[in-house]
N, C-alpha and C positions, 0 to 999 in steps of 0.2 A: 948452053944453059945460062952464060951469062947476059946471052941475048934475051933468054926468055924476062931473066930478071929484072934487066934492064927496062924492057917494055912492059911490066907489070911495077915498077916505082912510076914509071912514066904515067899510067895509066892511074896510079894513086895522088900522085903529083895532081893530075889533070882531076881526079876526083876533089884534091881538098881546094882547090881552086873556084872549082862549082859550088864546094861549100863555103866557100867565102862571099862567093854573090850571092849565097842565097842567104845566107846571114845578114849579111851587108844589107841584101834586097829587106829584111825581116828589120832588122833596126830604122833603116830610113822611115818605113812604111809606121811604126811604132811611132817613132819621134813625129811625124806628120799625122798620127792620131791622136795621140798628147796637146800637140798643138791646136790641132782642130776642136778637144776637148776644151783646153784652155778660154780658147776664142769664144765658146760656145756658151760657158759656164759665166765669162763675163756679161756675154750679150743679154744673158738672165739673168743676170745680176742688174746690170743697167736698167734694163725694163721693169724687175721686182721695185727697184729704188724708185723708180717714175711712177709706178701705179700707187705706190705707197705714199710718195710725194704731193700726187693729185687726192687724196684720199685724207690726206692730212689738209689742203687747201681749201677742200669744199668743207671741210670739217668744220675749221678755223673760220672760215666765210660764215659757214650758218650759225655757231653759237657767239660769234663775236658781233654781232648785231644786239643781240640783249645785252651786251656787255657796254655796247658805246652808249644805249639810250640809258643801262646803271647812272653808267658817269656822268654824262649830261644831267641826270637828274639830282645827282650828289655834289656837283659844279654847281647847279642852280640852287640849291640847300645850304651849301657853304656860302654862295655868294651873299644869299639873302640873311642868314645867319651874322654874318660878318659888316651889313647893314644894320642888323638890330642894335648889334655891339657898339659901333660907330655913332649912332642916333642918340644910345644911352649916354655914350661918353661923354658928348658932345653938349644932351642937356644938364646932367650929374656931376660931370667934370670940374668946373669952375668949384661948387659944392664942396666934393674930396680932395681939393687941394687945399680950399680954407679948413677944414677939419684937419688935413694933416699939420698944415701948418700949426693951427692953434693946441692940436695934442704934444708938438714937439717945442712949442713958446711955451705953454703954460707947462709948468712942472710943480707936483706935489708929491714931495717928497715923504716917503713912508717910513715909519721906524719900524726894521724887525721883530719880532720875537725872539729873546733871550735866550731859548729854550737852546741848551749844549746838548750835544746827541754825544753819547762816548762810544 
């Protein structure tokens, strides 16, 4: 009998052993599907980012062309603007410095009104 028993622990022995590689075998194969997940999940992540990327480029390409000829034309309106200014000054000038001049030489002095406020 204790033979028998002996060879029925041996035979459990041997059993949980089997179940250790098959475990074993069941984890590896998990963590190598994870992984493969992982990897996969980036790869469509990279490629969603680049289509999105190129989508935003031709975006930006086609509306930023009315944007540059805005400016160009608001560059040209400011510059010519800033000529007129220039031109006025340049004739009007001399003018408004003599008037400033002669407002702050000549002074006329003013008497208030009395009038007390309480």
């Amino acid at each position: 009998m204790a033979a028998q028993n002996s060879a029925g622990i041996q035979t459990l022995l041997d059993a949980e052993r089997e179940a250790q590689k098959i475990v074993q075998k069941a984890r590896e194969y998990r963590t190598k599907r994870v992984k493969d997940a992982r990897s996969e999940a980036q790869k469509e992540i990279e490629d969603y980012r680049k289509q999105k990327d190129e989508e935003f480029q031709k975006f930006e390409k086609e509306h930023s062309s009315g944007n540059k000829a805005a400016e160009e034309q608001a560059e040209k309106d400011t510059q010519q603007e800033l000529d007129n200014i220039k031109e006025i000054g340049n004739k009007q000038g001399g003018k408004v410095v003599d008037d400033l001049v002669k407002a702050v030489m000549e002074v006329h002095p003013q008497v208030p009104d009395k009038r007390v406020e309480v």
